[in-house]
C-alpha positions in Angstrom: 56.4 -35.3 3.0 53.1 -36.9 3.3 52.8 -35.5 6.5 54.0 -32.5 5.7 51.5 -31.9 3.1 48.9 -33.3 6.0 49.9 -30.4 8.6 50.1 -27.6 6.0 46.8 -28.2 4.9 45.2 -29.0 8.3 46.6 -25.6 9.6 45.7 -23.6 6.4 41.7 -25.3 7.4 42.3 -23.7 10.9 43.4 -20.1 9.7 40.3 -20.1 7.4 37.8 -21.8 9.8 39.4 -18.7 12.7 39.2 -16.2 9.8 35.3 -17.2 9.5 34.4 -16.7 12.8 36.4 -13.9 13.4 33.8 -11.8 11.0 30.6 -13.9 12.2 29.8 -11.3 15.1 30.2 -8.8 12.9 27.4 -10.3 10.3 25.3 -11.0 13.1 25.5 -7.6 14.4 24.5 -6.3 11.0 21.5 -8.4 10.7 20.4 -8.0 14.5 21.0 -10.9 15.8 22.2 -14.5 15.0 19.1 -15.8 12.5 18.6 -19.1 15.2 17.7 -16.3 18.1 15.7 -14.2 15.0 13.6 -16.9 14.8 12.7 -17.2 18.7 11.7 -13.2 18.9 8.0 -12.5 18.8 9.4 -9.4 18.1 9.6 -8.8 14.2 8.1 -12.2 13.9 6.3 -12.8 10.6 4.6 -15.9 11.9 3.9 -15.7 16.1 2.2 -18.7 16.1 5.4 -20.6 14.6 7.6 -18.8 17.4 5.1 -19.6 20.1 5.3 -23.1 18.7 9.5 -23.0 19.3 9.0 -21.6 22.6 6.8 -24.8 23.8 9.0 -26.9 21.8 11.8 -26.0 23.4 10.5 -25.9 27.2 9.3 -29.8 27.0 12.4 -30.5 25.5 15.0 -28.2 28.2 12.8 -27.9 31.3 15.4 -26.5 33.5 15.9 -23.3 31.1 13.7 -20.7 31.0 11.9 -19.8 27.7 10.7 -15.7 27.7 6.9 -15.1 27.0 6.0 -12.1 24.6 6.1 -10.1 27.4 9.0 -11.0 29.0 10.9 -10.5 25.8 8.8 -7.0 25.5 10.0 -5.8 28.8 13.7 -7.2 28.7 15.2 -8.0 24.8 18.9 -8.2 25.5 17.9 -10.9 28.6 15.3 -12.2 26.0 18.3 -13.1 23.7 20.7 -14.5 26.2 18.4 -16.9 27.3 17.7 -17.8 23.4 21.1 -18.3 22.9 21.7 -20.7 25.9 18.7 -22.8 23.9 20.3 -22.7 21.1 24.0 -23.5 22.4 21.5 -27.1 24.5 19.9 -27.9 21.2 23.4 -27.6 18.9 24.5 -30.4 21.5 21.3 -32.2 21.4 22.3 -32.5 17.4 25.4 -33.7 17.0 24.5 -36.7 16.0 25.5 -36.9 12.0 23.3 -39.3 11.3 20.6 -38.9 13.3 20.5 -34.9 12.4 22.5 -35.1 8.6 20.3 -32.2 7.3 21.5 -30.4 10.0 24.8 -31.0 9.3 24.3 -30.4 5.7 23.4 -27.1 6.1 26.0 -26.2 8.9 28.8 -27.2 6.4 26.7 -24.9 3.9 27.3 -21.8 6.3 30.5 -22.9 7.5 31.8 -22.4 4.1 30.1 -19.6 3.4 31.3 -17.9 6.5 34.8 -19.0 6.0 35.2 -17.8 3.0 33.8 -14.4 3.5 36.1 -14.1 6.2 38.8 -15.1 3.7 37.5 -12.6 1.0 40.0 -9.8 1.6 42.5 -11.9 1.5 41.5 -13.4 -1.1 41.2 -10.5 -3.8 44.6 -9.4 -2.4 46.1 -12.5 -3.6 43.7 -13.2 -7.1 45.1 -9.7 -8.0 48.9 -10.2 -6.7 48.4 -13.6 -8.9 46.8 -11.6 -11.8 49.9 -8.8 -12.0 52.4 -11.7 -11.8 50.8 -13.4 -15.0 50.9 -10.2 -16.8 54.1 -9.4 -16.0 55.4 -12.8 -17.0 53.9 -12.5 -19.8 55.0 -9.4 -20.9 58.7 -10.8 -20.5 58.0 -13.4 -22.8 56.7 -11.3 -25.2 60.3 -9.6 -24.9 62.3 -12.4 -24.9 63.5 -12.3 -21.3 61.7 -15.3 -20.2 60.5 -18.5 -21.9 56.6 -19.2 -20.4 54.4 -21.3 -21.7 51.3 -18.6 -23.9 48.7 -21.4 -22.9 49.6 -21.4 -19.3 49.6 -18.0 -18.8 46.2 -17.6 -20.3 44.6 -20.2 -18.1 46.0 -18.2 -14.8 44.9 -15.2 -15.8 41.6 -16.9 -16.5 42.1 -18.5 -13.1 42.6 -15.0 -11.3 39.6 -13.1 -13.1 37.6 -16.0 -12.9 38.5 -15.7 -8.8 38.8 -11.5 -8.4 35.2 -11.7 -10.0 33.5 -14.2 -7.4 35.0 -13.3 -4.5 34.1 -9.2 -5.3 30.1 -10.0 -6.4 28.8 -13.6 -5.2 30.8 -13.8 -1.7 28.5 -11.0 -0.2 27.0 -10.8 3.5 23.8 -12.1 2.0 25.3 -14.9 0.1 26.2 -16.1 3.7 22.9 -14.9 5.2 20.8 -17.1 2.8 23.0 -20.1 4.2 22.9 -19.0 7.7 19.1 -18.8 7.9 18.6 -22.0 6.3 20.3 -23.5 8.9 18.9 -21.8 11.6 15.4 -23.2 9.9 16.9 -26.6 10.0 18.1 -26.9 13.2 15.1 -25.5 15.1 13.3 -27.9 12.9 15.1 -30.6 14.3 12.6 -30.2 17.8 10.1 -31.6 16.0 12.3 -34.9 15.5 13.6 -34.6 18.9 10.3 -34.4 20.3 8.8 -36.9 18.4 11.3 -39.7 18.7 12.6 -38.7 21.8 15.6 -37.2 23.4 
């Protein structure tokens, strides 16, 4: 039963975690681009100097990938980004590390929620309001005699569902996950300077 229990809840962490990521191209496409190659543009850069910083930064640290200058990203974006996101995919690996890198992972499992349950919110309200119509309805049978339910109990799901319906329809919004995503993508390029300084 134990294990049961185990496997149900290991595969209901997999359908959310899939769920997640299925919508994460989706957000990044709507903020143009994923915020960790954002914050290697020059393009739209509030800070060059920061960016230029990243670029070096990242070149000591991977010598055998190639970093775009501002006019290498001027004359070729798309390339600009695929080469960012090759950085990106070397420095995740170079931060695996829990330990070593917990911020970092503090603020992936920040996003990775956020992300997973965005991609769960449809679902979600669906099932907040399904749950929601099944409390009145139980309730309006008691009222009527036809079933025996507990008032208190019923109260506290319908509390449950609203309380659910109304979080899931105004706080689990695209920028709810942005703000995580981007303080992650802060974190983890920060984490050259600790690579860097300590050593690879």
């Amino acid at each position: 039963m134990v294990l049961g229990a185990s496997g149900a809840s290991y595969f209901g962490a997999q359908l959310v975690r899939s769920a997640g990521r299925s919508k994460e191209q989706s957000l990044w496409e709507s903020w143009r681009g994923a915020p960790t190659t954002q914050l290697l543009r020059f393009q739209g850069a509030s800070n060059r100097v920061a960016v230029k910083r990243r670029h070096d930064q990242l070149a000591r640290l991977f010598p055998d990938l190639p970093i775009p200058d501002q006019s290498t990203e001027a004359a070729d974006p798309q390339l600009a980004d695929e080469h960012y996101e090759a950085a990106v995919r070397a420095l995740i690996e170079r931060t695996r590390d829990r330990t070593r890198f917990d911020r970092v992972f503090d603020e992936l499992c920040q996003y990775g929620f956020r992300r997973n349950l965005w991609g769960c919110r449809t679902v979600g309200l669906r099932l907040s309001a399904l749950g929601l119509v099944a409390t009145i309805v139980l309730g309006t049978l008691s009222k009527l005699n036809v079933l025996d339910a507990s008032v208190l109990g019923l109260a506290v799901a319908a509390g449950v569902d609203i309380l659910l319906l109304l979080t899931l329809a105004f706080a689990v919004r695209p920028e709810w996950v942005r703000e995580s995503a981007e303080a992650y993508a802060e974190r983890l390029l920060g984490s050259l300077e600790t690579l860097l300084t300590v050593g690879s």
